[in-house]
C-alpha positions in Angstrom: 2.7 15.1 -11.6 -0.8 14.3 -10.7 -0.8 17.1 -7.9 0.5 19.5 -10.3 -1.5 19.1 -13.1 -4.9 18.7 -10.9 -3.9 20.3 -7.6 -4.5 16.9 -5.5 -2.3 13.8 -5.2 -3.2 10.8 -6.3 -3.5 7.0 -4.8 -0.5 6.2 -5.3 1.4 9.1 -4.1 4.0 8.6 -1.2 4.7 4.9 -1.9 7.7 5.6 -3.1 9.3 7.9 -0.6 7.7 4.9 1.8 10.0 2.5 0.2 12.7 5.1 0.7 12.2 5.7 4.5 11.4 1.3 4.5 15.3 0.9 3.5 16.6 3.3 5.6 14.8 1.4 8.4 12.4 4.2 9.8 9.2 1.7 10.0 7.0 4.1 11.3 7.9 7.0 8.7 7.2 4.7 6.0 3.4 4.0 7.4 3.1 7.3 8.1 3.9 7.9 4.7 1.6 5.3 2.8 -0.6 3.2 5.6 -0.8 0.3 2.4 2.7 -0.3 2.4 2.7 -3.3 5.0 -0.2 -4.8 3.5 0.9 -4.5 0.0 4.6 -6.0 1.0 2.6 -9.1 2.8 0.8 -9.8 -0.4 3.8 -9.5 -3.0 5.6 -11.9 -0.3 2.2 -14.4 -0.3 2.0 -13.8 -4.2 5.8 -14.9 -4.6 5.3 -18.2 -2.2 2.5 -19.0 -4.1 4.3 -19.4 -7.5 6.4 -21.7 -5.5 4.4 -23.2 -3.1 0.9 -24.0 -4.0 -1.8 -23.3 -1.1 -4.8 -24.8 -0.8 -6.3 -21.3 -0.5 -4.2 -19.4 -1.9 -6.5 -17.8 -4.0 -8.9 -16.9 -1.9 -6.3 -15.0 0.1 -4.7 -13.5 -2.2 -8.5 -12.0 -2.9 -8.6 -11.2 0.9 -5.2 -9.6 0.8 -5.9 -7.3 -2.2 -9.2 -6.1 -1.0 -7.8 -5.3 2.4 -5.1 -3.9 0.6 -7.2 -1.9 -1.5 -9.8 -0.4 1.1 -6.4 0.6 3.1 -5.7 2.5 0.1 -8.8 4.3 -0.1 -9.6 5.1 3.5 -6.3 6.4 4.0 -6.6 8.5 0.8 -9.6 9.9 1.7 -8.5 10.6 5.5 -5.4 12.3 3.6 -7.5 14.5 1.5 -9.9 15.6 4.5 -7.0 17.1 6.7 -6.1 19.0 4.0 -8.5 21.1 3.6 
């Protein structure tokens, strides 16, 4: 919708079909598709342990974990929009 209305995707865009091409089992399609996918399935993983296991640290990698999460996102938005065009 995002792309339509403004004429460029947004961050988000191609996690989905990511998750898609992750059940199918085609690993590389789905980085190729959304870099942050790994990264954000390592922190939902370490955010569920967490509830149930309490780390010592645990907070301050589940900081670590969203900002590398987070600057994947960027970088690989940015390096998306610049091959566009």
């Amino acid at each position: 919708m995002n792309k339509k209305i403004f004429g460029i995707e947004c961050l988000g865009c191609g996690l989905q079909r990511s998750v898609a091409f992750l059940f199918q089992g085609e690993f590389y399609l789905a980085y190729k598709m959304y870099p942050a996918i790994y990264s954000i399935i390592v922190l939902l993983l370490f955010i569920l342990l967490d509830l149930f296991f309490k780390f010592r640290l645990g907070y301050k990698i589940k900081l670590g974990l969203i900002f590398l999460t987070s600057i994947i996102i960027v970088v690989s938005y940015f390096i998306k929009m610049n091959s566009y065009y």
